[in-house]
C-alpha positions in Angstrom: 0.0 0.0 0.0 1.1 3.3 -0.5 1.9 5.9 2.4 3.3 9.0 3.0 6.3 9.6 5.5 9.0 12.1 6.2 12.7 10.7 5.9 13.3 12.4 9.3 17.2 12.0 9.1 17.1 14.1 5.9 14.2 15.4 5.9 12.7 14.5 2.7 9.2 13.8 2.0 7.8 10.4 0.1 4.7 8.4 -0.9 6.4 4.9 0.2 5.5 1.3 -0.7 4.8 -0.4 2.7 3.1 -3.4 4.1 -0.5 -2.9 5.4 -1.2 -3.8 9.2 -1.8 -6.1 10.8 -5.0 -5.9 12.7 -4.4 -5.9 16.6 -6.5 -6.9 19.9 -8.6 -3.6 20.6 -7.9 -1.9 17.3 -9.9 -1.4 14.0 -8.4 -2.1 10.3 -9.7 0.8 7.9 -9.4 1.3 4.3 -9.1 4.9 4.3 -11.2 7.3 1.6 -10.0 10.1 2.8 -7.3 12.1 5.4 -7.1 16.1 6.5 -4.1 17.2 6.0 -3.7 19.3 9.5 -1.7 22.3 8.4 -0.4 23.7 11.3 0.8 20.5 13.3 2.3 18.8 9.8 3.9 21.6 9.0 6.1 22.2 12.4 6.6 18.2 12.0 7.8 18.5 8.3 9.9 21.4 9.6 11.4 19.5 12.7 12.5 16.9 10.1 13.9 19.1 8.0 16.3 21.3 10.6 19.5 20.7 11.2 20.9 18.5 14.1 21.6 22.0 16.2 17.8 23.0 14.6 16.5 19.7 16.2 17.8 19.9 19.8 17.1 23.6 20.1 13.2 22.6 19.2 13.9 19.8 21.2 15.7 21.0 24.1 14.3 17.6 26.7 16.2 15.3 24.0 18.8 17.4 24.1 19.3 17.0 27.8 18.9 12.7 27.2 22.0 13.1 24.4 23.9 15.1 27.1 23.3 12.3 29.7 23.9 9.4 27.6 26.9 11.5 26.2 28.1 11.2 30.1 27.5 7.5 30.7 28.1 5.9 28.0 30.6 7.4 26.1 31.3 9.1 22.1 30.6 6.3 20.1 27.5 4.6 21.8 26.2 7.9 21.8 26.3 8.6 17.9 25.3 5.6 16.9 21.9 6.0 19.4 21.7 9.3 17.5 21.9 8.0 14.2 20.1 5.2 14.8 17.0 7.4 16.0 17.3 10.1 13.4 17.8 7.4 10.5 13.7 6.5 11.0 10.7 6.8 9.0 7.9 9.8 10.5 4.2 8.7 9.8 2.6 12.0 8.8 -1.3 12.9 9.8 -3.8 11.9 12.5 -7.5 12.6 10.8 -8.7 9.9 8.2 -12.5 8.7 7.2 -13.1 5.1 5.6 -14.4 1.6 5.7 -13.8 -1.2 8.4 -12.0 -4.2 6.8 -11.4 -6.1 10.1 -11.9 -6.1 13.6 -9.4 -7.2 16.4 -10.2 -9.3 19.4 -12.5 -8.0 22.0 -14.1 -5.2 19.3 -17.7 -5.5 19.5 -18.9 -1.8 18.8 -17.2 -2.0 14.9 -17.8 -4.4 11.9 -16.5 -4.7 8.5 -18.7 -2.3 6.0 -19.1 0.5 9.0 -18.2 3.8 7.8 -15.7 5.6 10.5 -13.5 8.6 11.1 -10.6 8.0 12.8 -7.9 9.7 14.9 -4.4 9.7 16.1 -1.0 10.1 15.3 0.5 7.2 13.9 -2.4 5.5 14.0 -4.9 7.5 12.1 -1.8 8.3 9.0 -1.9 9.7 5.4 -2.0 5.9 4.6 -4.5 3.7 2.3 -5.2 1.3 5.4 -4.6 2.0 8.7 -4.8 -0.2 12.3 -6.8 1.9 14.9 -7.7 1.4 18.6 -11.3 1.2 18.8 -11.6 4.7 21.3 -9.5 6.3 18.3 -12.5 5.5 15.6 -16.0 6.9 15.5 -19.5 5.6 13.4 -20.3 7.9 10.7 -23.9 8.8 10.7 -26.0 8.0 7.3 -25.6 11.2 4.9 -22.0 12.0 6.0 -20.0 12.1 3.1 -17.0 10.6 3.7 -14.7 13.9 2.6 -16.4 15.9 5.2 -16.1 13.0 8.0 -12.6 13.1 7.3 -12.6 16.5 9.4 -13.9 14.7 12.5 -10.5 14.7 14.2 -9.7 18.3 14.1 -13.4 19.1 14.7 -13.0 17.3 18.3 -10.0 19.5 18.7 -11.9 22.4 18.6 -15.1 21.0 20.1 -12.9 20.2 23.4 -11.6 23.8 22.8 -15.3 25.1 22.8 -16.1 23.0 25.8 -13.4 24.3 28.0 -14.7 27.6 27.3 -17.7 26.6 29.1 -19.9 28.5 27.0 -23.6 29.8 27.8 -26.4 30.5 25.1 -26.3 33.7 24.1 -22.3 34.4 25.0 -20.0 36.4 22.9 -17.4 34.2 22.0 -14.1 35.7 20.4 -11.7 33.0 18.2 -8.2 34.3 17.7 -7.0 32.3 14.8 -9.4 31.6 11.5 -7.1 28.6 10.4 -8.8 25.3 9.8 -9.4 24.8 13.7 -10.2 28.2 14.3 -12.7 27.7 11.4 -14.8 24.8 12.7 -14.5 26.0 16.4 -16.2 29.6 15.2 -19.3 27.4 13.5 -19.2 25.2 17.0 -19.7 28.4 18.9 -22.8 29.4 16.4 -24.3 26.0 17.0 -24.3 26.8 21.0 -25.7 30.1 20.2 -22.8 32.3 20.7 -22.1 35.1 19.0 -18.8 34.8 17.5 -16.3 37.2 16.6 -13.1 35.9 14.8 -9.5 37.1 14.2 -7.3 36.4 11.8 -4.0 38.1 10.5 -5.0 36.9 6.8 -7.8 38.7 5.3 -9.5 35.8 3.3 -9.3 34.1 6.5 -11.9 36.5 7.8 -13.9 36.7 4.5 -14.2 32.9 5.0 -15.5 32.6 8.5 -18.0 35.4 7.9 -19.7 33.4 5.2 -19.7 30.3 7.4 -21.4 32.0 9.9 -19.1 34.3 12.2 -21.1 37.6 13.1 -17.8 40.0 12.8 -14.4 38.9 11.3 -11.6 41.2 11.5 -7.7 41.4 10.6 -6.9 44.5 13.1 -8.4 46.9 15.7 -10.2 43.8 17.2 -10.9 45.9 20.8 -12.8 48.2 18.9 -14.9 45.1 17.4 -15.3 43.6 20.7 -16.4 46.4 22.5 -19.2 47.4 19.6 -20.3 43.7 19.5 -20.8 43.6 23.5 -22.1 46.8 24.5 -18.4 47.8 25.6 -18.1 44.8 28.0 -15.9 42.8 26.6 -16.3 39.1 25.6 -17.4 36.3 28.1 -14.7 33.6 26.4 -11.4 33.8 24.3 -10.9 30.4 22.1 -7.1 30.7 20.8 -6.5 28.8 18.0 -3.7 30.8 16.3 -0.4 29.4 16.3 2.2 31.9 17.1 5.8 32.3 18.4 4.7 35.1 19.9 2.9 36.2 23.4 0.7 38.2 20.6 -2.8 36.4 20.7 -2.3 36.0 25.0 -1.9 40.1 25.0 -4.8 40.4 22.4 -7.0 38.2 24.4 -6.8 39.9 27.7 -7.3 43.3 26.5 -10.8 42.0 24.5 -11.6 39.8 27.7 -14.4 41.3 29.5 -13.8 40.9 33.9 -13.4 37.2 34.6 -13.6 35.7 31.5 -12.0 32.8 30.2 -9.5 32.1 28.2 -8.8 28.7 26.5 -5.6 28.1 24.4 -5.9 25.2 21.8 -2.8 26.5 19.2 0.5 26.5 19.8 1.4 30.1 21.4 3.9 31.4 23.6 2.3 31.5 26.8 3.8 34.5 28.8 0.6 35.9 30.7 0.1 39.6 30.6 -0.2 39.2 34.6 -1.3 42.8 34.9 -4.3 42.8 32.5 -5.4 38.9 33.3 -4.8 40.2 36.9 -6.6 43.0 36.6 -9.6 41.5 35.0 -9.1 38.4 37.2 -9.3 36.4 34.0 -9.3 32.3 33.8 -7.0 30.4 32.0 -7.4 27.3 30.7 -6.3 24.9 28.4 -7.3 22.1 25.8 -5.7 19.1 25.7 -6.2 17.9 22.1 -9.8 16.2 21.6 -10.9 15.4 25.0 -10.5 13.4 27.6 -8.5 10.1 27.2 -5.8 11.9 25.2 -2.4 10.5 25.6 -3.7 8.0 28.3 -2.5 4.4 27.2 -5.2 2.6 28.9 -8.3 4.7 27.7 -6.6 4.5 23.8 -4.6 1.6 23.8 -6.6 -0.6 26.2 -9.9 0.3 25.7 -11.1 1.2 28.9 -14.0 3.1 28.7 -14.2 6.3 31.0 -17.9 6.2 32.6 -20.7 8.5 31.3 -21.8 9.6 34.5 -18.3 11.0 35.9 -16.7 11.8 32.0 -19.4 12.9 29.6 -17.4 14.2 26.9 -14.5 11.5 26.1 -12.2 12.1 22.8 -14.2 9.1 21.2 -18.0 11.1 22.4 -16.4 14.6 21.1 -15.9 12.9 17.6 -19.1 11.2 18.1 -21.1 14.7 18.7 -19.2 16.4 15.7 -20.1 14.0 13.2 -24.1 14.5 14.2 -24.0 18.2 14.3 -22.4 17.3 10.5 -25.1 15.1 9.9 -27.8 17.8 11.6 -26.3 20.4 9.3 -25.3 22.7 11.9 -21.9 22.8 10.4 -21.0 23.5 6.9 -17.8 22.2 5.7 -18.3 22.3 2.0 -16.7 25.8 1.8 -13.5 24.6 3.9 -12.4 22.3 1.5 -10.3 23.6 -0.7 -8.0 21.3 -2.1 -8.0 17.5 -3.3 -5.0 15.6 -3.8 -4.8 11.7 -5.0 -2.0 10.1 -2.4 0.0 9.6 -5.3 0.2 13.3 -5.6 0.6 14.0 -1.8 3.4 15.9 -1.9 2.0 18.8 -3.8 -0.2 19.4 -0.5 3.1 19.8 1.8 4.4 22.2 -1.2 1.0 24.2 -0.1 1.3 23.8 3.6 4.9 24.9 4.0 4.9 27.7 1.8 7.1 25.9 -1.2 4.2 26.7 -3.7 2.4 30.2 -2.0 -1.1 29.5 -2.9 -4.1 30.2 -0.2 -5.8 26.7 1.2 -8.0 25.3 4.6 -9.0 22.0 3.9 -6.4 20.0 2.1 -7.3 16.2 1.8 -6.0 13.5 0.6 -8.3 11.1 -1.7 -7.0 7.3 -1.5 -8.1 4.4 -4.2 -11.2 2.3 -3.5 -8.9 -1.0 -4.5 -5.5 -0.5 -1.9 -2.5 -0.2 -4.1 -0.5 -3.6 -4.2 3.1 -3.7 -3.0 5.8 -3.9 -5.1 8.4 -6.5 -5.0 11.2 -5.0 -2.7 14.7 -5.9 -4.7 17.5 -7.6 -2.6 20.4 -5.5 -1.7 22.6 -8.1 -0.9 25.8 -8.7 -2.9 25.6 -12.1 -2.7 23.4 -14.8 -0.8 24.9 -15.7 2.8 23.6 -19.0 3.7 24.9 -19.9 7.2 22.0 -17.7 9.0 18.9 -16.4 7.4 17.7 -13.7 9.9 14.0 -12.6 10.7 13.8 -10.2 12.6 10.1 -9.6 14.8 10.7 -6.3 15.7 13.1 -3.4 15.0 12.8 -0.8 17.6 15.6 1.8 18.7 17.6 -1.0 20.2 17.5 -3.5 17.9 18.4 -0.9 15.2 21.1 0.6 17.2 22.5 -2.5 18.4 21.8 -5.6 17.4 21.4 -5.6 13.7 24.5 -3.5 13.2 26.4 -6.6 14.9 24.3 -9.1 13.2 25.0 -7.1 9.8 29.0 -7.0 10.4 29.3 -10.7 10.1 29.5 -12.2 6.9 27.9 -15.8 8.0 24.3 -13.9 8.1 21.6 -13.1 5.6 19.2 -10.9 6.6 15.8 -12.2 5.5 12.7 -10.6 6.6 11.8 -7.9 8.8 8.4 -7.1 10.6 7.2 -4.4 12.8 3.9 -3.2 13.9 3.5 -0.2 11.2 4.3 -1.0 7.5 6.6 2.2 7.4 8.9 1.1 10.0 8.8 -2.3 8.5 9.7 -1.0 4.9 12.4 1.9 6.1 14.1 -1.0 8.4 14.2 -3.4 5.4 15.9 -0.7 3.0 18.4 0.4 5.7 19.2 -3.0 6.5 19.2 -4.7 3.3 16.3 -7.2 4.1 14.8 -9.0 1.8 11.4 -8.6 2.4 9.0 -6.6 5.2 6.0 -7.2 7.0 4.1 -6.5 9.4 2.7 -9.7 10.9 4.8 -11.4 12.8 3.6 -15.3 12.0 4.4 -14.3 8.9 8.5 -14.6 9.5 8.3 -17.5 11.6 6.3 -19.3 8.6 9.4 -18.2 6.3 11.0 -21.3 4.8 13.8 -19.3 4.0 14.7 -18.2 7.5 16.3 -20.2 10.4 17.3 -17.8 13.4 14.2 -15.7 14.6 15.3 -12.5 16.5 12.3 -11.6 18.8 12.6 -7.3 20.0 9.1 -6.6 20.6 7.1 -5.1 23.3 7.8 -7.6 26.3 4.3 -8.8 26.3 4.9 -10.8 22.7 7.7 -12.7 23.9 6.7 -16.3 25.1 4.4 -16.5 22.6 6.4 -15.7 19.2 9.3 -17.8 20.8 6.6 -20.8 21.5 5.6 -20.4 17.7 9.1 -20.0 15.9 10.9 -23.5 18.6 7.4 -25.7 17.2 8.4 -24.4 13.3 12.1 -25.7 14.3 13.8 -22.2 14.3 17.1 -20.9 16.1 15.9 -18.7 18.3 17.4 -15.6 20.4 14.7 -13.3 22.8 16.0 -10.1 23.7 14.9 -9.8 27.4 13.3 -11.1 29.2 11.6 -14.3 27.7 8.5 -14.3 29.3 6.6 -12.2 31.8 4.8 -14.9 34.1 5.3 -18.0 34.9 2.6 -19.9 33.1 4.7 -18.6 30.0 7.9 -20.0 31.3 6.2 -23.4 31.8 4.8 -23.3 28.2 8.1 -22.2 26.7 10.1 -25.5 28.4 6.9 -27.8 27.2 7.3 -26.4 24.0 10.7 -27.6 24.2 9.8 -30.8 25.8 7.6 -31.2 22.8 9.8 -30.0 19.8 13.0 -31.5 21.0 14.0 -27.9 19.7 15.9 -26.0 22.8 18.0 -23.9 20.4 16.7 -20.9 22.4 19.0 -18.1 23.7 18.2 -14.8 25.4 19.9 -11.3 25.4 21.7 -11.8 28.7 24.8 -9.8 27.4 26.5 -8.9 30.5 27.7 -12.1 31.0 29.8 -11.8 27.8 31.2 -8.4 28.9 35.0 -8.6 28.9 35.2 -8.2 32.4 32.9 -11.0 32.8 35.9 -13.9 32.5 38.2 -12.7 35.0 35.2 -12.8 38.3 34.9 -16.6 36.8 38.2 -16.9 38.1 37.6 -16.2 41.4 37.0 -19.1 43.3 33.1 -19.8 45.0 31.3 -18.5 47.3 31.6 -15.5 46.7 30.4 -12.1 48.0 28.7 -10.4 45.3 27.0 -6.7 44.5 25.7 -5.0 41.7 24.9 -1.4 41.7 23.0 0.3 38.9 21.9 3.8 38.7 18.8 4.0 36.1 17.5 6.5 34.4 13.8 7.4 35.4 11.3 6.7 32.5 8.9 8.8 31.2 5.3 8.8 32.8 3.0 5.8 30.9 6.4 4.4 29.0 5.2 1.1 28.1 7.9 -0.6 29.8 6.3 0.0 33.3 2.9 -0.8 32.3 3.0 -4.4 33.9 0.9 -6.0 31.2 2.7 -5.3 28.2 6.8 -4.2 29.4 6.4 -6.0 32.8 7.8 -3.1 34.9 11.5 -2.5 35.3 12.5 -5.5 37.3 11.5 -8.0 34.6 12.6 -6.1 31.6 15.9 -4.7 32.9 17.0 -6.3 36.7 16.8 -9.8 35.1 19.8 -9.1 33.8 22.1 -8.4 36.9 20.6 -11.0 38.1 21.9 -13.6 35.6 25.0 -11.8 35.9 25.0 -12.8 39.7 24.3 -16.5 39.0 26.8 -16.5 36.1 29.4 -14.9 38.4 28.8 -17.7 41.4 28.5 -20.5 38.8 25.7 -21.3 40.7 22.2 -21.8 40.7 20.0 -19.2 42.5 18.0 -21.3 45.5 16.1 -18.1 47.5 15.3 -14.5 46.7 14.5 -11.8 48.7 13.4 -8.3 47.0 12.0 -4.8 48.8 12.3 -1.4 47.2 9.8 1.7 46.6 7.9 2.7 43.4 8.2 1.1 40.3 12.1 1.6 39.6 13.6 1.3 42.9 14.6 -2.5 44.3 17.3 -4.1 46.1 17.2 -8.0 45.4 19.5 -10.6 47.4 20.1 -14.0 46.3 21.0 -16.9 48.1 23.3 -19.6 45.5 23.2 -23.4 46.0 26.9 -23.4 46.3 27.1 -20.9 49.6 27.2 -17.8 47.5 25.6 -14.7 48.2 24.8 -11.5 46.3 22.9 -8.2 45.8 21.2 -6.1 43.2 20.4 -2.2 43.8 18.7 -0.8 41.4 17.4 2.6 41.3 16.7 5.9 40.0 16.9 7.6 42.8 20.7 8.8 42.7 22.3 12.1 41.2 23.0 12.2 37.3 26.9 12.3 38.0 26.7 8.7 39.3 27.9 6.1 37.1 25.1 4.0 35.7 26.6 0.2 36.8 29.1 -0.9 39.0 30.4 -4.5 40.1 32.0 -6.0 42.9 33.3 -9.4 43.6 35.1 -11.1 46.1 35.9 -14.9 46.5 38.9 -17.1 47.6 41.0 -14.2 48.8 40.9 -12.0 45.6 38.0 -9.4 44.4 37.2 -8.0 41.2 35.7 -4.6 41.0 34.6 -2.6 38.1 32.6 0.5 37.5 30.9 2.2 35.1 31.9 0.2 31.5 30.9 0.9 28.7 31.1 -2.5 26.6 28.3 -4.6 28.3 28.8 -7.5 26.2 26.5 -7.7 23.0 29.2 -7.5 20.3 30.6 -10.8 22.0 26.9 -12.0 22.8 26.3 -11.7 19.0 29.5 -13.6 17.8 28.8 -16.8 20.0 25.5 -16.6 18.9 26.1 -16.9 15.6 29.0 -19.4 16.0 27.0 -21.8 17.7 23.9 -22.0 14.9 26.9 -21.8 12.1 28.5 -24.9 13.9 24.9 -26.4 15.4 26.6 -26.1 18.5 25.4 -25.5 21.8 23.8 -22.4 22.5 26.4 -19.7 24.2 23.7 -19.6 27.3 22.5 -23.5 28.6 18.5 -23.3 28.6 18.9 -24.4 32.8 20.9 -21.2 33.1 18.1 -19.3 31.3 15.2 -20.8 33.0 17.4 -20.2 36.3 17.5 -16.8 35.8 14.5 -15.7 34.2 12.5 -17.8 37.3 14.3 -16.1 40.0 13.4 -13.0 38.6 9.7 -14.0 38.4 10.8 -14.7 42.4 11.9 -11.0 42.6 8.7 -9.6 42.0 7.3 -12.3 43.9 9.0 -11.3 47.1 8.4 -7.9 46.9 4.6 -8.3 46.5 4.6 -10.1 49.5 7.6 -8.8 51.5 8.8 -12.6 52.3 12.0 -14.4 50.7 10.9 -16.7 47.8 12.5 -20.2 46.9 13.8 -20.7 43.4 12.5 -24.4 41.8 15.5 -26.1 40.6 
């Protein structure tokens, strides 16, 4: 299928061949008709991709401060390649599409193939001929809806929540600063409550526009004047700001047309100095709108699907897009005159010569029109040299680490083919494939272990995919290495080893790299028990980062201590017998472990310490000697990597011995275990 993405390491815009998605649980396939092109957000995102590496961290000033810290701990090189490896990605471009169901994932019941919908969100909702959605991100389209118009039902909840937060009253005077698209629909929103509205704008036939859709005045300049003669002198009851601006401009302009204690909603992006005399003065209210409603950027109410209830949310994202799409259908707004532009997707690039000035030329509405029949995929052309028969790859997920680690140390060996690639989204399938030199892309993931033609499945998904795609590719008899962890419960550990038990196939190794560190040989050579800590000072993740939520990453014990702690067993040359684990929030634990051979050791892991501290450090001491290292920078996947591929070149044993794995990945199951219930756990042999 055809899709359109930004190059965002150079910056260049093009309509790509990609793989369609794959339906998922909770999500909504859709053959899109149509897609807005939203000026205003695609343009700064076109010209964030475009800047310069100095131009992107001074727009980006937070990733800025991550290069600086990773910089710090981990060195020059590790620290370029991250960069490069993030900048060298494909952007999905837009967030407001209208088409037909195809499919419906598990546990949709409110969708079915042949409903009409409009969907939203970015990367979800893209300028793409079939898209995946989560079921809160779509809405029904009522009968008599074209399918053009629904296609505005994204931005129109964006400026229906702005409306809302205005808390408007029948027979208000409303002003809208900024007649741009969103501006536009939230001036006929403020009609349809029975507002009087009065808009400004900087461009003239911005005002001429909203006039004949309905606003009662429209001006470029002397907007006190026009507010005063339209209230009597008071001033206006609400301010909707939907201008986007550098400037403190439409703030300044908003408190002097504010009558005493108005409000004051910001939807655009403006520079948000307050005017603190005038909004003191006036005692004015600020508030602002958080895209289309409630439910916006929360993973659990988009991603999950959990419903917020009626009675204590009325006016959800999905129920905003919901209410826009009647008042379409009711006729209360008219959207005819805000299209102004068609483009096929072929052609998509001529819109983005309209939205960022390349081709001056006035526009509101700019869609994009998609075939009825999805575009078939061409053949992606090998970019090998020559085949490489000793491992054909396939790789089930290519996120920043696999791309920035792994797969440059798979590629720099001549004994591997890379095969196949799949990820979630067709773009970052088809961009991976083409900077990798895959063979092929897709996007379901049953789709590489089914490949005859490979033999070593790499799994680097979302933790939650694990046991089960490393079930599926041991019973189709492949070589198989699991970034960690391998499983997040128990009851997927047992399945894994009857998998085996079944198969016969144990060719199974998982990322635990800092056993192959090249300090890792020289505490082997201290002689057991041994006394044993291991320090590590984490960085604190983002609220919501999917690697805390416990159902899909597992939370940070699983998805990152597991591997300290298979350090610790490696280190005794032991297996662990008894865990003990306490600690405080979601990132900070200290785990002890008891060894079968008498030795003892510690893991302290937290977040909790000052930025200067180095992020690991080891200590060992045994049989009259100790080994102590801190902060290194090689952690042991180049070497990791080699053995792997050694041993399924050979057919060898794998570099890790599936006990060892099991050993470790069960006493981390015990970690968690123990700190739920503030007891010491026993490790099963």
């Amino acid at each position: 299928m055809k899709q359109l993405v930004q190059d965002f390491k150079s910056g260049d815009l093009l309509v790509a061949d990609v793989p369609a998605p794959v339906v998922a649980p909770g999500e909504v396939l859709v053959r899109n008709a149509f897609s807005l092109v939203s000026a205003g957000t695609e343009r700064s995102t076109v010209e964030m991709g475009q800047a310069s590496l100095l131009g992107k961290a001074r727009k980006r000033p937070d990733l800025a401060k991550q290069v600086l810290n990773t910089l710090k701990h981990e060195g020059l090189a590790a620290t370029v390649r991250k960069i490069q490896s993030r900048l060298d990605q494909w952007k999905a471009l837009g967030y407001a599409t209208a088409g037909a169901v195809i499919e419906v994932g598990e546990g949709v019941t409110d969708f079915a193939p042949g409903d009409r919908v409009a969907c939203a969100g970015q990367d979800r909702a893209s300028h793409a001929e079939i898209v995946s959605v989560p079921q809160h991100l779509c809405a029904k389209i009522p009968e008599g809806v074209a399918l053009e118009h629904a296609a505005f039902t994204t931005l129109g909840a964006i400026a229906l929540h702005g409306v809302r937060q205005a808390d408007v009253r029948l027979g208000e005077t409303v002003a809208v600063i900024g007649l741009g698209l969103v501006g536009q629909l939230a001036a006929q929103l403020l009609k349809a409550s029975g507002c009087r509205v009065l808009g400004v704008d900087l461009n003239d036939d911005a005002c001429v526009l909203a006039r004949e859709c309905g606003c009662d005045v429209a001006v470029v300049d002397d907007a006190e004047r026009a507010a005063a003669q339209l209230t009597d002198g008071f001033g206006v009851d609400a301010v909707v700001i939907t201008a986007s601006s550098p400037t403190n401009a439409p703030l300044e302009l908003a408190a002097k047309i504010a009558r005493d204690r108005a409000r004051v909603v910001v939807v655009g992006a403006v520079k948000m100095e307050l005017p603190r005399d005038d909004f003191y003065r006036k005692e004015l209210e600020l508030r602002l709108s958080r895209s289309y409603g409630p439910g916006r950027y929360d993973p659990v109410y988009e991603d999950k699907g959990v419903d917020y209830p009626v009675g204590y949310v009325r006016w959800t994202e999905q129920r905003n897009m919901e209410a826009f799409l009647r008042l379409i259908a009711d006729g209360k707004i008219n959207l005819s005159p805000l299209v102004t532009h068609k483009f096929p997707i072929a052609d998509a690039l001529r819109a983005y010569d309209l939205i960022t000035g390349t081709k001056p030329e006035h526009f509101v509405g700019v869609l994009l029109e998609y075939p009825a029949v999805p575009s078939a995929v061409s053949e992606p052309r090998s970019t090998l040299d020559a085949p490489r028969t000793a491992i054909a790859l396939g790789v089930i997920g290519a996120g920043n680490y696999a791309q920035g680690v792994l797969l440059p140390l798979f590629q720099s060996n001549k004994d591997v083919a890379f095969q196949t690639v799949c990820t979630a989204t067709g773009a970052k399938a088809e961009k991976a494939r083409t900077k990798f030199g895959f063979q092929t892309a897709t996007t379901d993931w049953r789709a590489v272990v089914a490949d005859k033609n490979v033999n070593t499945v790499l799994v680097a998904t979302r933790h939650d995919l694990h046991a089960e795609i490393v079930r599926a590719a041991l019973r189709a008899g492949k070589t198989v290495f699991c970034e960690k962890p391998l499983c997040l419960r128990a009851e997927e550990l047992d399945a894994i080893l009857k998998t085996v038990a079944e198969t016969g196939n144990a060719r199974l190794m998982v990322g635990f790299n800092r056993r192959f560190a090249p300090f890792a040989s020289r505490v082997r050579s201290l002689a057991p028990p041994l006394v044993m800590r291991y320090r590590v000072s984490a960085g604190v993740l983002p609220p919501g980062h999917w690697a805390n939520d416990p159902s899909v990453g597992g939370g940070r014990v699983l998805g990152e201590v597991c591997h300290f702690i298979d350090f610790l067993q490696f280190a005794a040359q032991s297996r662990p017998v008894s865990v003990f684990a306490q600690g405080f929030g979601a990132e900070n634990i200290q785990v002890t472990m008891r060894f079968a051979n008498g030795s003892v050791g510690a893991v302290d892991y937290f977040t909790v310490a000052d930025a200067s501290l180095g992020k690991e450090h080891f200590e060992a001491f045994g049989g009259g000697a100790s080994v102590v290292v801190d902060d290194f920078s090689d952690k042991g996947q180049p070497e990791q990597i080699r053995n792997m591929i050694a041993a399924v070149k050979s057919g060898g044993a794998m570099p890790i011995p599936l006990e060892e794995i099991v050993a470790s990945t069960r006493a981390t199951l015990a970690a968690l275990e123990s700190q739920r219930t503030g007891r010491a756990v026993e490790v099963a042999a």
